[in-house]
Backbone as ProteinMPNN parsed JSONL, in Angstrom:
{"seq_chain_A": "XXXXXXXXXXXXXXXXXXXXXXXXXXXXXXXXXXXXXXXXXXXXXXXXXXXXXXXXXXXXXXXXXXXXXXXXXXXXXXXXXXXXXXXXXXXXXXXXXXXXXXXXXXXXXXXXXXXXXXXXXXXXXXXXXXXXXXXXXXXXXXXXXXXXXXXXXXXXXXXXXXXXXXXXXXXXXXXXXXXXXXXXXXXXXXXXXXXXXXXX", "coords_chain_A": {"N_chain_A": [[-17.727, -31.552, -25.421], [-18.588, -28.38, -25.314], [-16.883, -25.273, -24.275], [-17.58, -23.489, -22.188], [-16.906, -19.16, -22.05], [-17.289, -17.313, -19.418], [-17.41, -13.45, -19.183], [-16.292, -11.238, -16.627], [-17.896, -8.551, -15.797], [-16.609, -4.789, -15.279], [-16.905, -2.075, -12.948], [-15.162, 0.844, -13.613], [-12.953, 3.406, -14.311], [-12.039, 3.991, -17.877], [-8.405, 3.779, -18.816], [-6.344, 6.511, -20.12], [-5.0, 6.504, -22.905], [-2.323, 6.623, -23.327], [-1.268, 5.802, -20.588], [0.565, 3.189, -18.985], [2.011, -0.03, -18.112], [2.557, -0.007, -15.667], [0.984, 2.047, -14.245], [-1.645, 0.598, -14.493], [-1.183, -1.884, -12.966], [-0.957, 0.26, -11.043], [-3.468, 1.107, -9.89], [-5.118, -1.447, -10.24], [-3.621, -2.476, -8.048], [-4.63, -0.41, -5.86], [-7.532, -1.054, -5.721], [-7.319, -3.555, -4.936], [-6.064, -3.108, -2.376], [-7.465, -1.36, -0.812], [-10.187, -3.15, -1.069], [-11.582, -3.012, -2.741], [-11.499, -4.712, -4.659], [-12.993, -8.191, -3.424], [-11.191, -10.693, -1.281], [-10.023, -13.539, -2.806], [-11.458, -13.096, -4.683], [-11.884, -13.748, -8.49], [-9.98, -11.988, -10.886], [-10.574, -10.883, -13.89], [-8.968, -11.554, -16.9], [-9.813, -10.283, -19.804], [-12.125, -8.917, -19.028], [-11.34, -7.115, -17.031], [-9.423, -5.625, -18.881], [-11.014, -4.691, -20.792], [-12.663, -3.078, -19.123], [-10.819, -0.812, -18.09], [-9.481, -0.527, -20.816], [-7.623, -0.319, -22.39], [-5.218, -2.904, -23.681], [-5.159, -6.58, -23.574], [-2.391, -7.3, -22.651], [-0.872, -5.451, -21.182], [-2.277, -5.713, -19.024], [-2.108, -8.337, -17.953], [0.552, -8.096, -17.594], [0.427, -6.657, -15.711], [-0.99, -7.955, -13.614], [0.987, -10.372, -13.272], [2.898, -8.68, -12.089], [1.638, -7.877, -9.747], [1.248, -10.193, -8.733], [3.632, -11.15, -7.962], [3.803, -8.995, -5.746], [2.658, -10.048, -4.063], [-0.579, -9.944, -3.644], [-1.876, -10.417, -5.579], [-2.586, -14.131, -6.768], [-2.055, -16.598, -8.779], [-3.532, -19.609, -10.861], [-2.963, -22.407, -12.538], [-4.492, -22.888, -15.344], [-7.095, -21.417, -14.825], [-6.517, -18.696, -13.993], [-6.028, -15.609, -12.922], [-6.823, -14.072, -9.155], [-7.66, -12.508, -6.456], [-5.397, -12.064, -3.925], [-5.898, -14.735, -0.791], [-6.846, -13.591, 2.508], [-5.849, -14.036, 5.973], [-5.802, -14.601, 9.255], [-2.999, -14.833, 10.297], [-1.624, -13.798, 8.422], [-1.32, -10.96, 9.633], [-0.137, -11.152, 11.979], [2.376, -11.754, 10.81], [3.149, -9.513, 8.985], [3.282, -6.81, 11.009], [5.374, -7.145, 12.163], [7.584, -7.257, 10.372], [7.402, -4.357, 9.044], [7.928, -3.023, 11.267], [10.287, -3.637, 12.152], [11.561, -3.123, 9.423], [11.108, -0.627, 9.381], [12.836, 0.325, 11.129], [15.222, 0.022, 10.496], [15.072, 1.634, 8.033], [15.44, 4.356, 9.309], [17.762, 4.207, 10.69], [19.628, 3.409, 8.977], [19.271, 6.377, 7.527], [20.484, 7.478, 9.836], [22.125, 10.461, 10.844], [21.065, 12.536, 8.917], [18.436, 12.169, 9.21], [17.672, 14.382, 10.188], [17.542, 16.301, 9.206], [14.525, 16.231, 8.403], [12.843, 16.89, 10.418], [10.88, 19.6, 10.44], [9.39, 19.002, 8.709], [7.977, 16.194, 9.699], [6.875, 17.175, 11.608], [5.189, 19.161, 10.78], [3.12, 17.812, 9.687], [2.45, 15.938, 11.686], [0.92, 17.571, 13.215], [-0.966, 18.38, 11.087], [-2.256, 16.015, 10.996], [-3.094, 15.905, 13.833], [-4.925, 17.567, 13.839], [-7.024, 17.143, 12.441], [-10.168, 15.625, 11.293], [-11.351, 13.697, 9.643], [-11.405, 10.617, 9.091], [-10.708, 8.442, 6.931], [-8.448, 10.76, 5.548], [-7.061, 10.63, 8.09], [-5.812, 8.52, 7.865], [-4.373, 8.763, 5.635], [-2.551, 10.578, 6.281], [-1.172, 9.599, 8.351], [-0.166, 7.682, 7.242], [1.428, 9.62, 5.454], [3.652, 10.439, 7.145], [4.777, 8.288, 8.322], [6.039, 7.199, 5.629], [7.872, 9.683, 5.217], [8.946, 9.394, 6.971], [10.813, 7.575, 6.737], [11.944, 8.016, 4.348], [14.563, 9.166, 3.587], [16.878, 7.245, 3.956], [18.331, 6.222, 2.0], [18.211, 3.832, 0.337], [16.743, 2.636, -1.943], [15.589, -0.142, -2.648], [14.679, -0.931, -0.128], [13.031, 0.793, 0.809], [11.008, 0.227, -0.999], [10.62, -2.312, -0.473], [9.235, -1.522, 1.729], [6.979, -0.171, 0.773], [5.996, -1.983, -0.472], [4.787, -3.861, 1.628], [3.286, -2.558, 3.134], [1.472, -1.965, 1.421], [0.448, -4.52, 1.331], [-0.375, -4.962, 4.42], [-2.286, -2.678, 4.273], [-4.7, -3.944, 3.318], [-5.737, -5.509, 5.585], [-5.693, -4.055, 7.786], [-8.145, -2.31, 7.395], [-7.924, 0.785, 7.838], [-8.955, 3.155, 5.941], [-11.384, 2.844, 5.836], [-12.452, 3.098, 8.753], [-10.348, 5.217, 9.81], [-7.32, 5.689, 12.056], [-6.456, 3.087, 14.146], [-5.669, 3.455, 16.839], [-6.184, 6.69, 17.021], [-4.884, 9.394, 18.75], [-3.309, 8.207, 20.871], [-1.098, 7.116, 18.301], [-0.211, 9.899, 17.373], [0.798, 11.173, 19.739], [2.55, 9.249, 19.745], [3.827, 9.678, 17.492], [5.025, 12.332, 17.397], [6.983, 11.882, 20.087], [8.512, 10.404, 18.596], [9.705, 12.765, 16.592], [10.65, 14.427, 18.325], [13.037, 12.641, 19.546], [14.371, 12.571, 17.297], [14.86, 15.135, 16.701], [16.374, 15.785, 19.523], [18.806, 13.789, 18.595], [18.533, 11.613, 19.237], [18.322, 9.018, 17.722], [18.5, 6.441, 17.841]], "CA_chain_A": [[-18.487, -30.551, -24.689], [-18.016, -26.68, -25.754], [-16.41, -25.031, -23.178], [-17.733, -21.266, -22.211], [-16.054, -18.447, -21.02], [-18.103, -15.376, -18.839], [-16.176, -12.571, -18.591], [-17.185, -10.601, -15.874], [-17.695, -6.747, -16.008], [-16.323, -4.298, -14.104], [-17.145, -0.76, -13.106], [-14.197, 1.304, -13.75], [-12.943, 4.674, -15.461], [-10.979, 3.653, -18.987], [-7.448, 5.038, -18.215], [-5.819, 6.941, -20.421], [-3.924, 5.385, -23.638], [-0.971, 6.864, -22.729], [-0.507, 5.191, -19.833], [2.011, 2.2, -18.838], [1.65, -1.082, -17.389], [2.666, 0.444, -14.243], [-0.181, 2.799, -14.207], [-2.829, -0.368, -14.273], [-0.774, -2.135, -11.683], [-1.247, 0.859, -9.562], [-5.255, 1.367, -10.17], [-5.333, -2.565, -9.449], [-3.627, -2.629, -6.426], [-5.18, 0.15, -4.835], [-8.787, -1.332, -5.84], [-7.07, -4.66, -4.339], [-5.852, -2.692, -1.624], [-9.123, -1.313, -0.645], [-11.643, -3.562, -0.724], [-12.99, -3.125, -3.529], [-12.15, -6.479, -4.968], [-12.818, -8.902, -2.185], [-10.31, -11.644, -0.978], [-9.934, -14.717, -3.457], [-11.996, -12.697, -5.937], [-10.937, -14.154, -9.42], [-10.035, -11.4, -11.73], [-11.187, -11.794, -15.594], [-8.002, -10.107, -17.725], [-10.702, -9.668, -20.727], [-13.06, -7.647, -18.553], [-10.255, -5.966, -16.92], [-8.625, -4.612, -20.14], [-11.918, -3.84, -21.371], [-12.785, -1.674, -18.466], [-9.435, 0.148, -18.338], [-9.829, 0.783, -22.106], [-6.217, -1.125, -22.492], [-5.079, -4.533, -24.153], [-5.027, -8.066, -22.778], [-1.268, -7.534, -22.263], [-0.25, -5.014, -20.326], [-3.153, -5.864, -18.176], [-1.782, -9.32, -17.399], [2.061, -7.911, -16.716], [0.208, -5.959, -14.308], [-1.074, -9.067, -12.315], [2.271, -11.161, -12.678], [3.765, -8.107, -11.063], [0.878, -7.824, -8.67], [1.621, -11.429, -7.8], [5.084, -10.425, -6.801], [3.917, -8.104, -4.486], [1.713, -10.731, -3.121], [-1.636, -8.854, -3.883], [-2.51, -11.323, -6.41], [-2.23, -15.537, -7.157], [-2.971, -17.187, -10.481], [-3.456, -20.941, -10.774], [-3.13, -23.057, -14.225], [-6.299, -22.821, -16.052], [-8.152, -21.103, -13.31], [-6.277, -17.393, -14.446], [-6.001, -14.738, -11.638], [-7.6, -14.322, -8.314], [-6.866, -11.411, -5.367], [-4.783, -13.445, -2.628], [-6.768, -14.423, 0.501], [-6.873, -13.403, 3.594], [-5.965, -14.389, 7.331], [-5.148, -13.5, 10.721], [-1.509, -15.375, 10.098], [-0.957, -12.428, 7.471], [-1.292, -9.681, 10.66], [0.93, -11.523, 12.813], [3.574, -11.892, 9.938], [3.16, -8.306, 8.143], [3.904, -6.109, 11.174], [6.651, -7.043, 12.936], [8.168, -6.828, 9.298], [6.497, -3.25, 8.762], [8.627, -2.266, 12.452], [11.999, -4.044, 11.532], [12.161, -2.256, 8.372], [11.397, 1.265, 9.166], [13.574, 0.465, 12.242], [16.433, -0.221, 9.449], [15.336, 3.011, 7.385], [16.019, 5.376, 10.296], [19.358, 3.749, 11.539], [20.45, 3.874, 7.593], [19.495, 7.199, 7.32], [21.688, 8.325, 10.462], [21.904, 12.153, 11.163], [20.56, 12.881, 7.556], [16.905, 12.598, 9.479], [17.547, 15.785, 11.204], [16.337, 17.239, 8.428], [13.052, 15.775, 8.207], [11.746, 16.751, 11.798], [10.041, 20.366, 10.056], [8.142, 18.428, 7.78], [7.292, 15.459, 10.264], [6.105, 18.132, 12.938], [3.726, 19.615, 10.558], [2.483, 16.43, 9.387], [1.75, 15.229, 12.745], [0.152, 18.561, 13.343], [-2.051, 18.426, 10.328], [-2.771, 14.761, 11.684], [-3.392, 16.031, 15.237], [-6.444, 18.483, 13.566], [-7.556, 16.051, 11.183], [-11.315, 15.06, 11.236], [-12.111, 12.867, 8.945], [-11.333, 8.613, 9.247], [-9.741, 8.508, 5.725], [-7.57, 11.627, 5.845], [-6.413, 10.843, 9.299], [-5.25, 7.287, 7.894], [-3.797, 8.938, 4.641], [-1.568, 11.503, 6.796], [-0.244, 8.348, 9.182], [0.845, 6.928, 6.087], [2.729, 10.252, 5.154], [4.17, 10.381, 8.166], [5.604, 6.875, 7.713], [6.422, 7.644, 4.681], [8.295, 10.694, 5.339], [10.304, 8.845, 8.104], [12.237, 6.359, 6.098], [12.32, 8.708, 2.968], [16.326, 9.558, 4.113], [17.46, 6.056, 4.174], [18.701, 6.571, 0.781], [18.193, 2.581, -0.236], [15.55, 2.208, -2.641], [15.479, -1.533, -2.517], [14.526, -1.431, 1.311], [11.548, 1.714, 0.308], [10.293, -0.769, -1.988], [9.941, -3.465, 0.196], [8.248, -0.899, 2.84], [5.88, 0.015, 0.222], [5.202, -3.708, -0.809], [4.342, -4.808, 2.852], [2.214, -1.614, 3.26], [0.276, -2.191, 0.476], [-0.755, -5.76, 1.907], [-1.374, -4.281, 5.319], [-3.528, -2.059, 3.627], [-5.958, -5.21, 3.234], [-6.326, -5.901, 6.61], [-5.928, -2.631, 8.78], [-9.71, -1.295, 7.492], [-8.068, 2.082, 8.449], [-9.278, 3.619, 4.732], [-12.587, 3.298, 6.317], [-12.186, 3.309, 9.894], [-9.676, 5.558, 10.543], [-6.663, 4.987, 12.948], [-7.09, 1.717, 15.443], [-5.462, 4.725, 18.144], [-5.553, 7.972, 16.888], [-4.481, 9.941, 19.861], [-1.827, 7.315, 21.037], [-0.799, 7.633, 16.997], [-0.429, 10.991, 17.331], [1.881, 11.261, 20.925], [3.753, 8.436, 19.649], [4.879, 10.449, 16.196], [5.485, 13.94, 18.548], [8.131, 11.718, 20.359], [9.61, 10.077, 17.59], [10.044, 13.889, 15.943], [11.503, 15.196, 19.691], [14.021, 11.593, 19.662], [15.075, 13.061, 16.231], [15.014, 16.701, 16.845], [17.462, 15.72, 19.987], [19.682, 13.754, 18.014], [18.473, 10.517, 19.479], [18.115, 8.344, 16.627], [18.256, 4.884, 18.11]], "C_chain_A": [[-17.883, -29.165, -24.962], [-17.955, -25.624, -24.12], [-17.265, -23.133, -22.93], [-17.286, -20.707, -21.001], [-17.021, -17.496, -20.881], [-16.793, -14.819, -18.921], [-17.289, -11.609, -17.697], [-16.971, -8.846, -15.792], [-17.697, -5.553, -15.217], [-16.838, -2.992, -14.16], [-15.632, 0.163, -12.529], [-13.825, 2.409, -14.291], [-11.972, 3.944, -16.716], [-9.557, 4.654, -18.143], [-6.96, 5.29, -19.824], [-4.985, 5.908, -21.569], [-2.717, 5.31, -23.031], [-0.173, 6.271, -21.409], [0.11, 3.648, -19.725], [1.345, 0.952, -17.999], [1.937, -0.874, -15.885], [1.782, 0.822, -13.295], [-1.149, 1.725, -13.406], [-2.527, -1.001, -13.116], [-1.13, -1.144, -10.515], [-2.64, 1.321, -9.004], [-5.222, -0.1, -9.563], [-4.995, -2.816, -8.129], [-4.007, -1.814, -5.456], [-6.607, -0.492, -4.725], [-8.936, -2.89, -4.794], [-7.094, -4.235, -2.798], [-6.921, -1.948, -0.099], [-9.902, -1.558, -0.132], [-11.962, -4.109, -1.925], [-13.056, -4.234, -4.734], [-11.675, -7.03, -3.601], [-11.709, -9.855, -2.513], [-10.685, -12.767, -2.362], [-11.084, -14.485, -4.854], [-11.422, -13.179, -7.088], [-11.572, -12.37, -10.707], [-9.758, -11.614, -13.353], [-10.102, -10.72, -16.104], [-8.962, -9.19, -19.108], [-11.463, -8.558, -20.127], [-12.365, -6.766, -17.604], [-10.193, -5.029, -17.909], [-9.885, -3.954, -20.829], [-12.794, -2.282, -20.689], [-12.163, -0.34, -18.098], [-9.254, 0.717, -19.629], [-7.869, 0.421, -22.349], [-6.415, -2.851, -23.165], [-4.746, -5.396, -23.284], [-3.249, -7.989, -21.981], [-0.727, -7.026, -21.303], [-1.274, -4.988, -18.991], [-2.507, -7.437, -17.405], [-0.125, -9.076, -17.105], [1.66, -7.508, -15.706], [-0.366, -6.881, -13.194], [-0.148, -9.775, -12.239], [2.654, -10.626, -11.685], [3.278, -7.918, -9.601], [0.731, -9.203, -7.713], [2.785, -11.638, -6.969], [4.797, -10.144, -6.15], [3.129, -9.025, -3.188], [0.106, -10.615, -2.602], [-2.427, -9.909, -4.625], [-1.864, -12.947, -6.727], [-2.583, -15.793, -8.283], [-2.594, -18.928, -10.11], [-3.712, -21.555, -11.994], [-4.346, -23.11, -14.588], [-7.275, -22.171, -15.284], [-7.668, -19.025, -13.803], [-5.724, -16.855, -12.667], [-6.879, -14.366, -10.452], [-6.755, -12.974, -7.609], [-6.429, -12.543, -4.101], [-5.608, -13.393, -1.075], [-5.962, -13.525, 1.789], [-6.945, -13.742, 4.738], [-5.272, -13.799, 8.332], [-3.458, -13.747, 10.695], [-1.067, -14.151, 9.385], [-0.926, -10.885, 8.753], [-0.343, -9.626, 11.181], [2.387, -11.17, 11.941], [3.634, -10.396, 9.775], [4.016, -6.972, 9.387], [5.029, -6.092, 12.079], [8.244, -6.809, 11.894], [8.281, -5.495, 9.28], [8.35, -2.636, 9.854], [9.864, -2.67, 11.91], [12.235, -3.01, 10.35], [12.487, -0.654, 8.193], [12.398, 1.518, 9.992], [15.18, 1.26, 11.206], [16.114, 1.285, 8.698], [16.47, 3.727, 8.373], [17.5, 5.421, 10.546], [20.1, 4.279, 9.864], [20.682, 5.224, 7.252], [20.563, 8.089, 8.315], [20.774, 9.995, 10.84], [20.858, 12.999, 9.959], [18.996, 13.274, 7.673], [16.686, 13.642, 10.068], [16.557, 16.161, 10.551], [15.26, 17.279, 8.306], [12.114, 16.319, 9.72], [10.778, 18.096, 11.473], [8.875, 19.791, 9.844], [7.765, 17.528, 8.552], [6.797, 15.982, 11.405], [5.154, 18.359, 12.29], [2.867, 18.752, 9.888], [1.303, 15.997, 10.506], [0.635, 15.994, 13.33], [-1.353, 18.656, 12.851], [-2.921, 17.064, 10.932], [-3.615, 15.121, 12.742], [-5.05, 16.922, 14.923], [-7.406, 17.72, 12.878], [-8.937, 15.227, 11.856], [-11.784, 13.756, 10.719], [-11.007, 11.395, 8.762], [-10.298, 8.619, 7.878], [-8.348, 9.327, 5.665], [-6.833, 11.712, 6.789], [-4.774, 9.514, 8.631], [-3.966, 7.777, 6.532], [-2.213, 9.642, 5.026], [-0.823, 10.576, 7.765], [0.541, 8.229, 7.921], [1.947, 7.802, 5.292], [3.765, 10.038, 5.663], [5.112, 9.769, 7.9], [6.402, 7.049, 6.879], [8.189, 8.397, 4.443], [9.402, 10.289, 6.036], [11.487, 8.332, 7.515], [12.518, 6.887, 4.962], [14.021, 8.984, 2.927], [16.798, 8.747, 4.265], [18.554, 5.841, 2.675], [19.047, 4.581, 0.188], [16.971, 2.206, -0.805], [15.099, 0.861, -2.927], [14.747, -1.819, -0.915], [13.505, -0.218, 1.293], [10.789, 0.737, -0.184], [9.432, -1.825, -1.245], [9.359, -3.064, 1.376], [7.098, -0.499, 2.135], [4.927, -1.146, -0.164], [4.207, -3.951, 0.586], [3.469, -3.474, 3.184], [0.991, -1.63, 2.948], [-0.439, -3.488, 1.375], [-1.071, -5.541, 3.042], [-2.016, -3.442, 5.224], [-5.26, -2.809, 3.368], [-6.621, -5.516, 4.375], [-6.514, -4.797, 7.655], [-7.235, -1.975, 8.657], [-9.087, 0.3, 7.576], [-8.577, 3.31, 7.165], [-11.014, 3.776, 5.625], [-12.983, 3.808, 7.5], [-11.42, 4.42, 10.472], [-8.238, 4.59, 11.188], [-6.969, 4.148, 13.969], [-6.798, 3.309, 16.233], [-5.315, 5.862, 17.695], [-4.648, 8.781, 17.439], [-2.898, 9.531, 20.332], [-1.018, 7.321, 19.593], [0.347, 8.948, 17.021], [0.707, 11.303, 18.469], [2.897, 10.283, 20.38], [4.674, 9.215, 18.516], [5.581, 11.667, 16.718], [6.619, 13.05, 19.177], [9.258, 11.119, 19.841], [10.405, 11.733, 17.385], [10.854, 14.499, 17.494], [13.019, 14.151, 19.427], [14.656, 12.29, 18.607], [15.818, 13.866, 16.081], [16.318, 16.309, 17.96], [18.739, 14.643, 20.001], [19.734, 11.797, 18.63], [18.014, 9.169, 18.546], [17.958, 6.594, 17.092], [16.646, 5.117, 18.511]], "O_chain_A": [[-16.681, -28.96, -24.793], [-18.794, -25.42, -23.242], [-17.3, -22.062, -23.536], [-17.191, -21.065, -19.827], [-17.566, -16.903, -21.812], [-15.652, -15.272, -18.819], [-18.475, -11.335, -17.883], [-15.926, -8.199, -15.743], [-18.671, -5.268, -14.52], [-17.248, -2.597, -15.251], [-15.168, 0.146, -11.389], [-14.664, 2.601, -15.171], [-11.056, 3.259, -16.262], [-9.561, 5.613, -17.371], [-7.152, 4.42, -20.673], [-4.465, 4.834, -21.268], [-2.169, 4.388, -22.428], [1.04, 6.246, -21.2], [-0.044, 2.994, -20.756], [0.301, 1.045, -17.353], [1.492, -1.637, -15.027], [1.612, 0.419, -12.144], [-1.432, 1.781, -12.209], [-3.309, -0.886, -12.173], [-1.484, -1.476, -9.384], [-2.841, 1.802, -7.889], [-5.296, -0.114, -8.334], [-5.738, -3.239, -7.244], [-3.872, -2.157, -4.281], [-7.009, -0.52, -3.561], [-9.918, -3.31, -4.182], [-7.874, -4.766, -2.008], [-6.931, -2.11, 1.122], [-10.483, -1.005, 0.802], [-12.433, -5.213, -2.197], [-13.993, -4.58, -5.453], [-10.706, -6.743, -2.897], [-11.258, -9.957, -3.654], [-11.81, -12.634, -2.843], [-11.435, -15.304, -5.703], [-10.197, -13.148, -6.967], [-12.648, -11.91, -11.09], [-8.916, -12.347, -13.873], [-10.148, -9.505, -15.913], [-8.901, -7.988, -19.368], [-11.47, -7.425, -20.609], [-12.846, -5.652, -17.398], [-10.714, -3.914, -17.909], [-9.816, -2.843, -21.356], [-13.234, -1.228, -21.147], [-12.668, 0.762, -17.884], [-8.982, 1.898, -19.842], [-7.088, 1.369, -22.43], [-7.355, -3.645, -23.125], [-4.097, -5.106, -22.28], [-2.991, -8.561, -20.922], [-0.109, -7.712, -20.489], [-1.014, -4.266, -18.029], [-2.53, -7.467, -16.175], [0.436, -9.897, -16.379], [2.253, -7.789, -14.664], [-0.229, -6.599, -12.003], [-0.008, -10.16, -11.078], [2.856, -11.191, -10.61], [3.972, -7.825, -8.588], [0.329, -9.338, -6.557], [2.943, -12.077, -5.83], [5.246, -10.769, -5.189], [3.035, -8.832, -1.976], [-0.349, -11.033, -1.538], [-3.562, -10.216, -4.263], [-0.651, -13.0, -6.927], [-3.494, -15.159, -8.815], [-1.714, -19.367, -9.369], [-4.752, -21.224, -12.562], [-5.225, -23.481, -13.811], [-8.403, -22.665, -15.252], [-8.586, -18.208, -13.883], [-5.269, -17.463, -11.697], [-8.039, -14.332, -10.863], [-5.672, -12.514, -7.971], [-7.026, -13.495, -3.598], [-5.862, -12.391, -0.406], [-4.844, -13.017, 1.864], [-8.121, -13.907, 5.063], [-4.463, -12.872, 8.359], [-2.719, -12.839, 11.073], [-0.106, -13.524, 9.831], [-0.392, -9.838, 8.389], [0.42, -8.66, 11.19], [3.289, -10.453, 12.375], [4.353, -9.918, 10.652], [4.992, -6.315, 9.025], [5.494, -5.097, 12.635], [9.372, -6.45, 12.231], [9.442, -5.172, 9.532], [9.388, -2.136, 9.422], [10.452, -1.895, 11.155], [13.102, -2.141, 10.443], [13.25, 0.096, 7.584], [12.985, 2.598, 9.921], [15.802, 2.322, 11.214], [17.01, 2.119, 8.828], [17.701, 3.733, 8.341], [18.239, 6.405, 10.591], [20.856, 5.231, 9.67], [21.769, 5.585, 6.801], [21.263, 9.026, 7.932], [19.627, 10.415, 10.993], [20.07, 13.907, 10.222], [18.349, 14.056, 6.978], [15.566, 13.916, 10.501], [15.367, 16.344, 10.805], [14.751, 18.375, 8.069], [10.921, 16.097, 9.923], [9.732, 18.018, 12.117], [7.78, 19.89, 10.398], [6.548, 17.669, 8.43], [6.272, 15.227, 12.224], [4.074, 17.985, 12.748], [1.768, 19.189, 9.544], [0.088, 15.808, 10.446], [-0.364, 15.475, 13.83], [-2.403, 18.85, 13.464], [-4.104, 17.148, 11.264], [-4.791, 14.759, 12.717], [-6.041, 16.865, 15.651], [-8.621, 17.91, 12.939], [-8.823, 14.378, 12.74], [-12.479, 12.933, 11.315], [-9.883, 11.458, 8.264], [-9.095, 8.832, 8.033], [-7.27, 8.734, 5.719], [-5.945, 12.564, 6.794], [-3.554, 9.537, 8.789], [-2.861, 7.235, 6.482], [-1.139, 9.446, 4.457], [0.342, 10.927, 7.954], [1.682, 8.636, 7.702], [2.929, 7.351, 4.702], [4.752, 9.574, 5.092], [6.147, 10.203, 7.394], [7.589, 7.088, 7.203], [9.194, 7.976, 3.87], [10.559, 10.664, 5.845], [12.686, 8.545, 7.697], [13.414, 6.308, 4.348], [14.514, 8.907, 1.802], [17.717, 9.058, 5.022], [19.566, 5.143, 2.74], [20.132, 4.266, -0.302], [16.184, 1.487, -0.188], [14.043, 0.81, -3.558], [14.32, -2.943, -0.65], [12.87, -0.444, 2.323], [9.758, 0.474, 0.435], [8.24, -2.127, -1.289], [8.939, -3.927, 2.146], [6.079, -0.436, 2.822], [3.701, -1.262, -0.184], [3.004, -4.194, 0.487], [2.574, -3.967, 3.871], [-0.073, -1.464, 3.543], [-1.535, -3.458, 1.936], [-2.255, -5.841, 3.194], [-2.6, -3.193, 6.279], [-6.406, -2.366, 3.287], [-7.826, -5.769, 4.391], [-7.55, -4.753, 8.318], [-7.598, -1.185, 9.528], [-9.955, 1.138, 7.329], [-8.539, 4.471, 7.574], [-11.56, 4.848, 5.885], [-13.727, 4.788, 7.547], [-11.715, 4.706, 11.633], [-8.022, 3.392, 11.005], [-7.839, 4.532, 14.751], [-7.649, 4.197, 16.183], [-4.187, 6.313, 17.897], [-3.608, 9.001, 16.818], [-1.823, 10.125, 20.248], [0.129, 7.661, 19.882], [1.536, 8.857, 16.713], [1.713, 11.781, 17.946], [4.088, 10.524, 20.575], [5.895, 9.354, 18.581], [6.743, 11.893, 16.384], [7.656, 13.528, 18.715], [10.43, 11.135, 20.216], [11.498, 11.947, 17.909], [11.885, 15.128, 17.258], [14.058, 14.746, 19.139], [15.733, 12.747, 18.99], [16.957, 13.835, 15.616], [17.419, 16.469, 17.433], [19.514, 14.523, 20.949], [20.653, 10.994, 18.474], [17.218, 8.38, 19.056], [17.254, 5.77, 16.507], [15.943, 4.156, 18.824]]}, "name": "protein", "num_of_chains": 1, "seq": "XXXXXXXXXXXXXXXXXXXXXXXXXXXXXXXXXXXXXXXXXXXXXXXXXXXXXXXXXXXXXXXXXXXXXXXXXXXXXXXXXXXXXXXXXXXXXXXXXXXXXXXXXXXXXXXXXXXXXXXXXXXXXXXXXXXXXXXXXXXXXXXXXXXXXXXXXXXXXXXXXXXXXXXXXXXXXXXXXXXXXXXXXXXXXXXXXXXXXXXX"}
C-alpha cells in the first residue's frame, strides 16, 4: 500500500534568511503561545519550513527545543503536535510562576531599589492603559522588570519558560487582565514594599 503524506499549509510571513534557529523557535512559540495553533494541533515541519522560507532543519531544532519548554510533544511516526491542554496545567503553572519570582526578589536583595522608578512608571502607564492587549503586555513588563535584578539567568529562564505556557491558558492577549484594578494596587504596593526597603 503507498503511503501519502499531506503537508499542510500555513499562513505565515517567510522570515528572513539571516535568521537563526532561535528566531523560528521564537515566531513558533509565540503563534503556540497565542492561539493561533490550537492545542494538540500536529505541526507539519515541511509546511512549516516552507512557510518561514527556511530548511527542514533548523525548523525541527526549533520544535525539539520547543518540546523542552513544554510548548510542543512529538510521538514516533506521528512527528510534532502543540502540547494539550488542561485545568491540571493552571493549578501546577502558578504556584510555580509565585515561588519563582518570590526567589528573584529575595536573590536580588537591596539591588531592587533601583528598579522602583521604572516599576512606578510602568504601573502608571498600566494604570492609563485602554486597550485588553496592551494592558496584558505592560503586566508582563512589570513582571518582567521585577525579577530582572536577581542576577541568575538560569532562574529568568525558567520564569520565562513557565510564562510562556501560562500564556496558553490565561486568554489575557485577548481578554485583558482577569483583575485589572486589583493588578494595578497590588503592583503600587509591591513598588512602596520596595521603595521602603521592605523586600520580604
Amino acid at each position: 500500500m503507498q503511503r501519502i503524506t499531506l503537508h499542510i499549509v500555513y499562513n505565515m510571513q517567510p522570515l528572513d534568511r539571516q535568521r537563526t534557529r532561535d528566531q523560528i523557535r521564537s515566531r513558533l512559540r509565540d503563534m503556540i503561545a497565542t492561539g493561533e495553533f490550537a492545542p494538540e494541533q500536529r505541526l507539519d515541519e515541511m509546511g512549516l519550513a516552507a512557510a518561514i522560507g527556511a530548511s527542514r532543519t533548523p525548523v525541527r531544532e526549533a520544535l525539539i527545543a520547543l518540546e523542552q519548554e513544554g510548548l510542543v510533544q512529538s510521538r514516533p511516526n506521528r512527528g510534532f503536535s502543540v502540547a494539550p491542554l488542561d485545568e491540571s496545567l493552571v493549578r501546577q503553572l502558578y504556584p510555580i510562576l509565585g515561588a519563582l519570582e518570590g526567589a528573584a526578589v529575595e536573590l536580588a536583595g537591596k539591588g531592587i531599589e533601583a528598579l522602583v522608578p521604572r516599576l512606578s512608571e510602568i504601573n502608571a502607564r498600566l494604570a492609563r492603559e485602554t486597550r485588553r492587549a496592551r494592558r496584558y503586555e505592560l503586566d508582563r513588563e512589570f513582571h518582567r522588570t521585577l525579577t530582572s535584578a536577581c542576577g541568575n539567568e538560569k532562574l529568568l529562564q525558567l520564569l520565562e519558560q513557565h510564562w510562556n505556557q501560562a500564556r496558553r491558558v490565561d486568554g489575557g492577549q485577548k481578554r485583558g487582565m482577569a483583575n485589572f484594578e486589583g493588578s494595578c494596587a497590588d503592583h503600587a504596593a509591591i513598588v512602596d514594599a520596595i521603595a521602603s526597603g521592605n523586600i520580604a
